[in-house]
GUPATOR-881155 format. One line per 2 residues: number of its first residue (from 1); for each residue x, y, z of C-alpha. Coordinates in steps of 0.1 Angstrom, whole numbers, plus 2048, in hexadecimal, padded with zeros to 3 digits. Layout:
N
NUM) X,Y,Z | ...;
// end
This chain:
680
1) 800,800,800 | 80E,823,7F8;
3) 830,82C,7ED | 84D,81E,7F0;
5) 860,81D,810 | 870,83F,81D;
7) 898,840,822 | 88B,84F,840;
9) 87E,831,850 | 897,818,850;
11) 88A,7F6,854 | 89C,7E0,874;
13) 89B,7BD,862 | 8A3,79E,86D;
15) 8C3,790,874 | 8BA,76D,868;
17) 8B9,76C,845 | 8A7,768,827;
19) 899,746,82C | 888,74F,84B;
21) 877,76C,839 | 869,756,821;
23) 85C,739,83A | 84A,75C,848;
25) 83E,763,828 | 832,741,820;
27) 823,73A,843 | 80F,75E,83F;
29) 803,751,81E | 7F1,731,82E;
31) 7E6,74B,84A | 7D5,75C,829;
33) 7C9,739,820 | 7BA,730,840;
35) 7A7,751,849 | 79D,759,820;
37) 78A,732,824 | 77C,739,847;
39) 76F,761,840 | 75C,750,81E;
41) 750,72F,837 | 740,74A,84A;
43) 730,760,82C | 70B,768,82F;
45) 6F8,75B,813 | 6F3,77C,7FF;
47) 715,77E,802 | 71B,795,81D;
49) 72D,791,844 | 71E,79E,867;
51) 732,794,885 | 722,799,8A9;
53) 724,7BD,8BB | 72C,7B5,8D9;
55) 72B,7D5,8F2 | 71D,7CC,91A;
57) 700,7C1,92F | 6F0,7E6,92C;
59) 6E2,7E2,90A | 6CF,7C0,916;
61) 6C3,7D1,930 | 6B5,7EE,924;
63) 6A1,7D6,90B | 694,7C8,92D;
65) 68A,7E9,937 | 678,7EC,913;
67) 668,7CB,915 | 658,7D3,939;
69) 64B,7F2,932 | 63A,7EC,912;
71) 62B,7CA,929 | 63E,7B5,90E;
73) 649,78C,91B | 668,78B,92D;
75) 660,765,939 | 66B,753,911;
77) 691,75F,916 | 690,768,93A;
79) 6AC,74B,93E | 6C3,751,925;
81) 6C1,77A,92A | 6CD,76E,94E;
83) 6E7,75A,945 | 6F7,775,932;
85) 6F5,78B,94E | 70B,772,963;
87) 723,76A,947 | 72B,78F,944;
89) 72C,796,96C | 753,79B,97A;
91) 75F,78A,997 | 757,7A3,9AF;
93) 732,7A5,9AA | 736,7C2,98E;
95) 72A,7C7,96A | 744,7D9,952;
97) 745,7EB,930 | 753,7D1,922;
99) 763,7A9,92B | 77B,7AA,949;
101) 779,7D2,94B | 774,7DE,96A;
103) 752,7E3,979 | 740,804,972;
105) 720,80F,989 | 705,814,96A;
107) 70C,7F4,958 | 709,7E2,97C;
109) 6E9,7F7,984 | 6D4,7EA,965;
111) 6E5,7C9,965 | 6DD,7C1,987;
113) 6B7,7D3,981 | 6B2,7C0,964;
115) 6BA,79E,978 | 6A1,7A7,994;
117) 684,7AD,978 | 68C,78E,967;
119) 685,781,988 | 6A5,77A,99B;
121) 6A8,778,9BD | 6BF,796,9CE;
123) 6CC,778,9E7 | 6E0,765,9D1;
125) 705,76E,9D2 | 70D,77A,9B7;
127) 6F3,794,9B9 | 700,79A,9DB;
129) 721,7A3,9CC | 713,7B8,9B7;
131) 705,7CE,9D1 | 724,7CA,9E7;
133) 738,7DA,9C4 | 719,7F4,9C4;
135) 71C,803,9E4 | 73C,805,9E6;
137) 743,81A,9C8 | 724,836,9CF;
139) 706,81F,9C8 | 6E9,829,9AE;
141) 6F0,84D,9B4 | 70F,84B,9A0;
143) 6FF,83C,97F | 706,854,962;
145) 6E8,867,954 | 6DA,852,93A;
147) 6D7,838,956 | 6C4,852,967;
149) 6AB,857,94D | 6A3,82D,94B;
151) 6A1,82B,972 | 68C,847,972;
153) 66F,83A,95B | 66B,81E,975;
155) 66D,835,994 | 68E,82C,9A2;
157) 69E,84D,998 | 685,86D,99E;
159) 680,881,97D | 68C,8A0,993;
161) 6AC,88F,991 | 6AE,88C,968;
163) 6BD,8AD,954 | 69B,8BF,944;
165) 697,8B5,922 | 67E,8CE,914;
167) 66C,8BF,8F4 | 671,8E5,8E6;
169) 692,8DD,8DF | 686,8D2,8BC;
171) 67A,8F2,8B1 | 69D,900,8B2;
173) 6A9,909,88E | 6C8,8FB,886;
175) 6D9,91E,882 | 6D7,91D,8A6;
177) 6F4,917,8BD | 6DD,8FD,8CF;
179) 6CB,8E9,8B8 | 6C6,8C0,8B2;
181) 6DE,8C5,892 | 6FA,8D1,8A5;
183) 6F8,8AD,8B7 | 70A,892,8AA;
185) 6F1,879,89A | 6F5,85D,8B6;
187) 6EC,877,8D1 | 6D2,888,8B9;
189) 6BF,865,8B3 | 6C3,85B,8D9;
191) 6B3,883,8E7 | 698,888,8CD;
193) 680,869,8E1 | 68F,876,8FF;
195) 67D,893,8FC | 65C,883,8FA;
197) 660,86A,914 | 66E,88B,92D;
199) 654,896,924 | 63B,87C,92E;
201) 652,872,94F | 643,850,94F;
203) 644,837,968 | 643,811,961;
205) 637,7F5,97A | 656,7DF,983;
207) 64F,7BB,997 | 647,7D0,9B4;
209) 62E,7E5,9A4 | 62D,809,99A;
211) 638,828,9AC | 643,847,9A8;
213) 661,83E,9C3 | 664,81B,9BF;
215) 67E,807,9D8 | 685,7ED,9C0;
217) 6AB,7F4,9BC | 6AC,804,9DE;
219) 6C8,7EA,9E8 | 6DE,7F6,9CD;
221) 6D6,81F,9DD | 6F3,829,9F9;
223) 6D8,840,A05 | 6B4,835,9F9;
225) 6A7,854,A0C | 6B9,86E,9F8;
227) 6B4,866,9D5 | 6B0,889,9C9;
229) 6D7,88A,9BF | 6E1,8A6,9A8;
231) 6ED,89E,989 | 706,8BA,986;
233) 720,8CC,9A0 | 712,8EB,9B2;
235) 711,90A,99E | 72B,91A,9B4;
237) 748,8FE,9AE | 739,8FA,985;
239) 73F,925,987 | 763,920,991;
241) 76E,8FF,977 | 75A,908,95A;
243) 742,922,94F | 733,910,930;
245) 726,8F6,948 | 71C,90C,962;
247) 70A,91E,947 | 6F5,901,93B;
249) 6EF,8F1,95E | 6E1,919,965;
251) 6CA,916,946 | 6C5,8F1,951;
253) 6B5,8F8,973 | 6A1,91A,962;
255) 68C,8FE,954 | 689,8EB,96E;
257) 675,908,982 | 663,90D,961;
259) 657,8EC,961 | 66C,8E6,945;
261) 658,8F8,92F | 638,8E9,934;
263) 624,904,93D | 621,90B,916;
265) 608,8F2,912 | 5FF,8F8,8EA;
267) 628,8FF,8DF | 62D,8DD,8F4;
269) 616,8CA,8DF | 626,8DA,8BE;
271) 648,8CE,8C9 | 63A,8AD,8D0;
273) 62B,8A8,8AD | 64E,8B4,8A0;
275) 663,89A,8AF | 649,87D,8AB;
277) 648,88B,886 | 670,88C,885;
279) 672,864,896 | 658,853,87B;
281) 66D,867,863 | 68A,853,86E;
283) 677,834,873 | 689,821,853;
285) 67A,801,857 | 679,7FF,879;
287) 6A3,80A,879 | 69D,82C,88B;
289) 6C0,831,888 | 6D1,811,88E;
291) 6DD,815,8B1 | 6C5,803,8CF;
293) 6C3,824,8E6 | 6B2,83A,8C9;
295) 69C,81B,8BF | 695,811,8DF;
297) 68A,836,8E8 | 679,83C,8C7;
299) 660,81F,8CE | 65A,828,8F1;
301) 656,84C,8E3 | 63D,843,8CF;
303) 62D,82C,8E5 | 629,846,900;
305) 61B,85C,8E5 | 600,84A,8DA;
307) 607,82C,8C3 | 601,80F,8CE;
309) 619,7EA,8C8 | 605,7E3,8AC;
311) 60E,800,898 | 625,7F8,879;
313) 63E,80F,887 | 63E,804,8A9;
315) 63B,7E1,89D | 65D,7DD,881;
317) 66E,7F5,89F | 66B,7D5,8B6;
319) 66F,7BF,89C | 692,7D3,891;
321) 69C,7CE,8B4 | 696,7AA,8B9;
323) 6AB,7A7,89D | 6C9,7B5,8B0;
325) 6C9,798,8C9 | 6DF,779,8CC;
327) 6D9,760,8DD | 6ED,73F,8E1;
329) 702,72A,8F9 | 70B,748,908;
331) 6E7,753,90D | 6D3,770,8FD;
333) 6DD,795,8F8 | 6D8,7B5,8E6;
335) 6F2,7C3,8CC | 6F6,7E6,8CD;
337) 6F3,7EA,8A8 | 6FF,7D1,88E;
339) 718,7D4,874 | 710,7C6,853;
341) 720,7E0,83E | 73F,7E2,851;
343) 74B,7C0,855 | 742,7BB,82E;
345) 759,7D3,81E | 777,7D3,839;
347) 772,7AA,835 | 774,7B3,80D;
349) 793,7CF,814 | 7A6,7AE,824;
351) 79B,793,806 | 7AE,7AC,7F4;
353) 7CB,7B3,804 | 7CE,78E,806;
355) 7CE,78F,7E2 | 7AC,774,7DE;
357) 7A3,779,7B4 | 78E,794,7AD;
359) 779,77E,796 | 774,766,7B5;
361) 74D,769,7B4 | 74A,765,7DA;
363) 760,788,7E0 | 74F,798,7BF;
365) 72B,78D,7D1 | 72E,79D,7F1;
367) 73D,7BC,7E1 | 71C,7BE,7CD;
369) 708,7BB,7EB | 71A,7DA,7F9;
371) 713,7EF,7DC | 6F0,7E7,7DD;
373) 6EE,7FA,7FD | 6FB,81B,7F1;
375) 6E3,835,7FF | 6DA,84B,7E2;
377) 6B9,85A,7ED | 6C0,883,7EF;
379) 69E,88A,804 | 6AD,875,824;
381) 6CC,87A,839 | 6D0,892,856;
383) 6F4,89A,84B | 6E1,8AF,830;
385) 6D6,8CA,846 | 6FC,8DC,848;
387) 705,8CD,827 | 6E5,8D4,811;
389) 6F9,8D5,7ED | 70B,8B5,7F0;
391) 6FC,894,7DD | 6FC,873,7F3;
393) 70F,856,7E8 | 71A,848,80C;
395) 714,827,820 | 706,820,840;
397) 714,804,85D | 6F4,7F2,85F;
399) 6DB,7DE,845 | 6C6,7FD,844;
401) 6CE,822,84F | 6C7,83A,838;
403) 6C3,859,84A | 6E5,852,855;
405) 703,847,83F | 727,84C,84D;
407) 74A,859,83E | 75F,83B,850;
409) 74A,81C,83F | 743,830,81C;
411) 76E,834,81F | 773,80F,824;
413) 758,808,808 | 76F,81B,7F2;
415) 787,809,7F9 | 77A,7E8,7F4;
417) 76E,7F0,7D7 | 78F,7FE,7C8;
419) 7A5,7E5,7D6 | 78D,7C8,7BE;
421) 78C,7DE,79C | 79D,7FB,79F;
423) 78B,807,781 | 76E,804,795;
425) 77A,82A,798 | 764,834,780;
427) 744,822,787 | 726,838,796;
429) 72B,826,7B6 | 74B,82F,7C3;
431) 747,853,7B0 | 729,85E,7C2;
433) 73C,84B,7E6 | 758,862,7DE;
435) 747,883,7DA | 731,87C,7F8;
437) 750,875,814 | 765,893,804;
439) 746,8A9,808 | 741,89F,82D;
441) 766,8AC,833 | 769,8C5,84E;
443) 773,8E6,84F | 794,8DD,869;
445) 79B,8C8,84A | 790,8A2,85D;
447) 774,88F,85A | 75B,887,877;
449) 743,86A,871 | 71F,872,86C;
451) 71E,899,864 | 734,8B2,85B;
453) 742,8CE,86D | 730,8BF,88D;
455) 747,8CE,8A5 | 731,8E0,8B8;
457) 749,8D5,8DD | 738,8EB,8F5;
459) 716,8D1,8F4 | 727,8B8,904;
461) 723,8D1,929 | 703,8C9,929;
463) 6F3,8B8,941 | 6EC,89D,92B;
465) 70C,899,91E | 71E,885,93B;
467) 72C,86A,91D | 73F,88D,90E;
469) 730,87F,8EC | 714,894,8E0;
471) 72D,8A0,8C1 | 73A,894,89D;
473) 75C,8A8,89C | 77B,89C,889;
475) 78C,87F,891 | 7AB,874,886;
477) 7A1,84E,881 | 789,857,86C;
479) 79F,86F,85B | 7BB,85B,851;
481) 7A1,83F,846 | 793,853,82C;
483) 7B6,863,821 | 7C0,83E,81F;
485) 7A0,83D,805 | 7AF,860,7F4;
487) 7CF,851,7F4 | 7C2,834,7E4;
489) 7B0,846,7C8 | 7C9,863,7C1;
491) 7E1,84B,7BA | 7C8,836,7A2;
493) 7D2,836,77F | 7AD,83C,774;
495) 7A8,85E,786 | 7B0,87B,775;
497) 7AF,89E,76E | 79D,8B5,787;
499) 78F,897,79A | 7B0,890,7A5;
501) 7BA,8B2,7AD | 79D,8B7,7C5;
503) 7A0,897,7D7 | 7C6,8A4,7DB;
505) 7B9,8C4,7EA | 7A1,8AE,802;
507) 7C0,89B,80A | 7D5,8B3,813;
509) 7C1,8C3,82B | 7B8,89E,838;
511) 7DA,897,840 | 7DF,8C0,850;
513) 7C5,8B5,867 | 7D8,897,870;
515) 7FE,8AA,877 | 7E9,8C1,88F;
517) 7DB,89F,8A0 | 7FD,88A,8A5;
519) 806,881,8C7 | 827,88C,8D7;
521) 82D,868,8D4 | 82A,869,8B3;
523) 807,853,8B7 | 7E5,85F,8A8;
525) 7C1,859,8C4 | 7AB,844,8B9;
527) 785,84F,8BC | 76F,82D,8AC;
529) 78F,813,8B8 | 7A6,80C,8D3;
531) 7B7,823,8D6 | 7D9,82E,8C9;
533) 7DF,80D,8B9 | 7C1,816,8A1;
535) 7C5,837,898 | 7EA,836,894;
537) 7E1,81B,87A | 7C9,82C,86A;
539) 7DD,84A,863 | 7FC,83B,859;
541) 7E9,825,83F | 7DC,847,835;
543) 800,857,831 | 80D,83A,821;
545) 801,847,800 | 80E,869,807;
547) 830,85E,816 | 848,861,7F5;
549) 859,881,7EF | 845,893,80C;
551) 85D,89A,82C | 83D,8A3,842;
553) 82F,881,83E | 84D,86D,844;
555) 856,884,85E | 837,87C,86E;
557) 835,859,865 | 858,852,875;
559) 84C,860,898 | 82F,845,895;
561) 847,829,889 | 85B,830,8AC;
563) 840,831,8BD | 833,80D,8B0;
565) 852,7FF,8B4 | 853,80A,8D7;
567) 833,7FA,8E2 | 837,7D8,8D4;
569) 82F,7BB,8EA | 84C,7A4,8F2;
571) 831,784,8DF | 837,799,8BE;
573) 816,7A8,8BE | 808,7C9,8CE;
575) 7E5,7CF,8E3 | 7D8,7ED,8F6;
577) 7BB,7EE,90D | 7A3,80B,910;
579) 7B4,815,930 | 7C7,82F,915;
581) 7A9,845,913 | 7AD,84A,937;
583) 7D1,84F,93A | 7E7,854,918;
585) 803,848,92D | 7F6,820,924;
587) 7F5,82E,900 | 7FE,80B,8ED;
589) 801,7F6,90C | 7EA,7D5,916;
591) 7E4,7B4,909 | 7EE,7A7,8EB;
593) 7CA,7A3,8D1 | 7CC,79A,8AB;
595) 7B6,7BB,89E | 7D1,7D4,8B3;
597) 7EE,7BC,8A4 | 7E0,7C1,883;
599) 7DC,7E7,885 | 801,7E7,88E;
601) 80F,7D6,874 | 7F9,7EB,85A;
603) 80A,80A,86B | 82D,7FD,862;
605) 821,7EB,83F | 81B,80B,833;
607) 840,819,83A | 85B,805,83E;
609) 869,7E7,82B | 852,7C4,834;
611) 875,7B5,849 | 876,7CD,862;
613) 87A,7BE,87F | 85B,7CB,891;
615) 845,7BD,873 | 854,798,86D;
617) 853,797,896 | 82B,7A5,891;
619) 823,78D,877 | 831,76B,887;
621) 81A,774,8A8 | 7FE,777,88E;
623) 808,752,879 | 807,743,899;
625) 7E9,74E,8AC | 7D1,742,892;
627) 7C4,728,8A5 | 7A2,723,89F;
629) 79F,70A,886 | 783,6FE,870;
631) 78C,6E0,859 | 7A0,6F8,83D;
633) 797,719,84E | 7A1,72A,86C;
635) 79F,74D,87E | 7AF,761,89A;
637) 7A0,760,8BD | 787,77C,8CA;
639) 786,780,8EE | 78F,7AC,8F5;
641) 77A,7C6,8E9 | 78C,7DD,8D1;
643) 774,7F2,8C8 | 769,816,8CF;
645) 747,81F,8D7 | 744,842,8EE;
647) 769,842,8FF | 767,838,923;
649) 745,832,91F | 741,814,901;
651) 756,7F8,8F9 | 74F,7E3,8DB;
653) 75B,7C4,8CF | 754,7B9,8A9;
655) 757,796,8A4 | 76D,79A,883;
657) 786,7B1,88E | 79C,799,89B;
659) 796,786,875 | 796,79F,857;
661) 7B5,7B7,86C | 7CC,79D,870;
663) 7C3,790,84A | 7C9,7B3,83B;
665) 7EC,7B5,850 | 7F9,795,843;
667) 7EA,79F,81F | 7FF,7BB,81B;
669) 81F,7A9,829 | 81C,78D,817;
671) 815,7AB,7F6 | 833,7BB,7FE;
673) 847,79A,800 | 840,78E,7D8;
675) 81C,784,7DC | 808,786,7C0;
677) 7E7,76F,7C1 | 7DD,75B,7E0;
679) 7DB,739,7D3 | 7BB,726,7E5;
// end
């Protein structure tokens, strides 16, 4: 990938010889082998892949919360919900955000609610643990707010204690400085039924009947008398650390004496019409934006408004999310979303590093079944509203999501696509992807993922915005993903003329943006993977098409080399846990995985010579930890979460990280080594 190596990266290569290269070489080819046979064993019949999301126990939960409210059966998969909930419980009686992370208060609050509604007794002991890990670490009134808001519509929180959520908030224009559009679209989807179900302050009947202050989870409370707890510091101390918040927890307790805008009973009912108008707008087949918190609102929204189950929105909205559940030995949970789309073309990017034939019908199949999902329609799409001249063309992470398409999986689309025919340049398909993601570019020259120019910082002080995630701005792993795409196509024989010159331009600024982002340690953060590992990698696949005759870039690109180096694992490979985001110090640092390993090697692929040292030491630890074997197939083990949902507050795992990574690291070794065709 990229140009040739700089003079200014010296490769470290091995002191054993030329045979032991090529035993390297030859093992990384059956590697190639083994994982190409075991990614098409495990196609989908149309062609496409969809690995689990796995996240943590609150996503299960809160579609226990849904289920009880809307008087839905809990009794069919009561047992296997359970035995979830205890495979996913850590030692000391905690639930985490994700396997063998340590215990967080939320996740343990609905976890161990959702237990007592599915009818578990608080005596057994691992419950007991839990409320031994609960009490000790500030009980229920530590849960974040969002946790708030579900406690609250089954009176175990009181609504006095939930930030006011005016339904008026929809009326805004979006000129305003405070408006739904200068949300990210995650936050966006997840307020807008907020609104309406503040609005309505319901509260649902748990096992113990109804009540307004229900003592259901009053075990779990440190103080069960004083459950009023304010959500926010006092004014005075919020005065003296930041003015911005204090300012919005001022405007925040204004509506709370004005009955948070209640009093205006005929504007209320106008701003409720909006919102349920702007939610069955959004409905797509039941998808109401992919993600279970804005469909699981959106239904009870709805429901609370009026419709009942049987309505046809109501109804595939249920159905949608049923779909999002797994349930095997393991036991039955919810996805957070799934991620069709994405697992298809960065499973296609690796076929072809691997070098699999691009007439191989299987790879040619599930390319066509990505294409076929291109969202063309110009009358849907929320990213529209601040970028009203641009023509769609991009793809979304899920089966269905139209209203929202995304710059990081339209990028890896592209290059999938390009990678198979590169003359596929000039079809409609990758013409109209390419326009779309270089319109979506920002003004500081990045990308974000979902809008453009959604940088609007200061939202995140609101008392809402306790996950510091209600914005879209820039990121640099998105960044050097689609410069990696730029890079790709700039350098494409087929592109010419002035379409070159302006995805130049859009490059140029791409990779500004990502000089003023570098690390001191010569590292890029990592916003959708963990953590440095994955933006590093990212970026440096990016610069790798930039790096010839360009001192800045191989400037840059030797800081990052260092740093990789630096971090390696004594096994060969390289891991990092998302204690990073926490403390930059363990930047690099943890357990070993494939998926981190792979990102890695990528990094140094795209800049120094394939016997470096660092790589050939990289690529044994990946030849010999594929382990799970399937007749003539075999993949790498998944056991960590690598994955980036909200840092600190979501962890992901995808099941085929720790499969199509590692294939497209020993692809492009084994590339720059003499292959030419992976024989299979």
């Amino acid at each position: 990938m990229g140009s040739e190596p700089s003079d200014k990266l010296p490769g470290q290569p091995l002191t054993n010889g030329t045979s032991d290269q090529e035993s390297l070489t030859s093992k990384a080819c059956d590697a190639l082998r083994l994982g190409t046979n075991w990614a098409f064993d495990h196609t989908q019949p149309d062609g496409h892949w969809v690995g689990e999301c796995r996240t943590n126990p609150i996503f299960t939960a809160e579609w226990i919360f849904l289920r009880l409210s809307l008087g839905l059966d809990l009794k069919v998969d009561g047992e296997a919900f359970c035995k979830f909930f205890w495979s996913e419980q850590n030692l000391d009686g905690s639930w985490g955000l994700a396997p063998g992370y340590r215990g967080d208060v939320s996740t343990t609050t609905e976890a161990y609610l959702a237990l007592k509604i599915l009818g578990v007794s608080p005596d057994l002991p691992a419950m007991r643990r839990a409320r031994e890990f609960m009490l000790a670490h500030g009980g229920v009134a530590k849960v974040r707010v969002f946790t708030r808001f579900y406690l609250a519509t089954f009176g175990l929180f009181p609504w006095d204690a939930v930030p006011q959520l005016p339904a008026e908030l929809v009326l805004l224009p979006p000129q305003s400085p405070i408006n739904i559009y200068n949300l990210s679209s995650w936050a966006r989807l997840t307020m807008m039924p907020c609104l309406i179900i503040a609005h309505h302050q319901p509260i649902f009947a748990l096992p113990n009947g109804k009540s307004a202050d229900n003592d259901f989870l009053d075990e779990l409370w440190c103080d069960p008398k004083s459950k009023k707890v304010p959500y926010a510091p006092p004014l005075r101390e919020l005065w003296k650390k930041n003015t911005l918040e204090f300012g919005f927890t001022v405007l925040d307790s204004a509506l709370y004496w004005l009955g948070g805008l209640r009093r205006l009973p005929y504007l209320r009912r106008y701003a409720r019409r909006r919102i349920v108008e702007w939610i069955l707008e959004r409905e797509d087949s039941g998808c109401f934006g992919g993600y279970t918190p804005p469909m699981q609102g959106s239904i009870l929204a709805l429901v609370l408004e009026g419709y009942s189950l049987d309505h046809p929105s109501v109804r595939r909205g249920i159905d949608f999310m049923e779909g999002f559940s797994i349930r095997d030995e393991i036991g039955k949970r919810m996805q957070a979303t799934v991620s069709p789309v994405w697992d298809t073309v960065l499973m296609a990017v690796a076929l072809c590093d691997a070098r699999v034939s691009p007439d191989d019908e299987r790879l040619t199949r599930s390319l066509q079944w990505v294409k076929d999902l291109q969202i063309l329609d110009d009358k849907v799409g929320d990213w529209q509203i601040y970028n009203p001249g641009l023509m769609p063309g991009g793809y979304a992470f899920q089966y269905i999501n139209n209203w929202y398409p995304d710059v990081d999986d339209t990028a890896v689309a592209i290059l999938a696509f390009v990678k198979h025919d590169p003359q596929s340049v000039n079809s409609r398909c990758v013409a109209d992807a390419t326009e779309w993601m270089v319109g979506m570019q920002n003004r500081d020259g990045g990308w974000g993922s979902f809008d453009s120019n959604n940088d609007h910082l200061y939202l995140n002080k609101i008392p809402f915005g306790d996950m510091n995630s209600l914005c879209d701005p820039s990121t640099v792993d998105v960044t050097g993903r689609i410069v990696d795409a730029l890079g790709l196509l700039i350098h494409n024989e087929y592109v010419k003329g002035d379409l070159r010159k302006r995805l130049t331009v859009a490059a140029e600024r791409g990779i500004n943006f990502i000089a003023a982002t570098q690390e001191s340690t010569g590292a890029w953060w990592g916003r959708w993977g963990s953590n440095y590992l994955y933006g590093t990698s990212n970026v440096m696949c990016g610069l790798g098409h930039f790096a010839k005759n360009n001192p800045r870039v191989q400037e840059m690109a030797c800081r990052a080399v260092s740093w990789l180096r630096s971090v390696q694992n004594v096994n060969g490979g390289w891991g990092e846990d998302f204690t990073s985001y926490e403390d930059a110090n363990m930047a690099g640092l943890g357990v070993t995985t494939p998926s981190q390993t792979a990102w890695a090697l990528m990094s140094l692929l795209a800049h120094v010579p394939p016997t470096d040292e660092a790589i050939q030491r990289g690529i044994s630890y990946l030849v010999r930890t594929q382990t799970e074997k399937e007749g003539q197939a075999a993949r790498w083990p998944t056991k960590l979460h690598t994955a980036t949902g909200f840092p600190l507050c979501l962890w992901m795992g995808y099941d085929y990280y720790d499969h199509y990574f590692p294939m497209m690291a020993l692809g492009r070794y084994a590339q720059k080594m003499g292959l030419k065709r992976l024989q299979l």
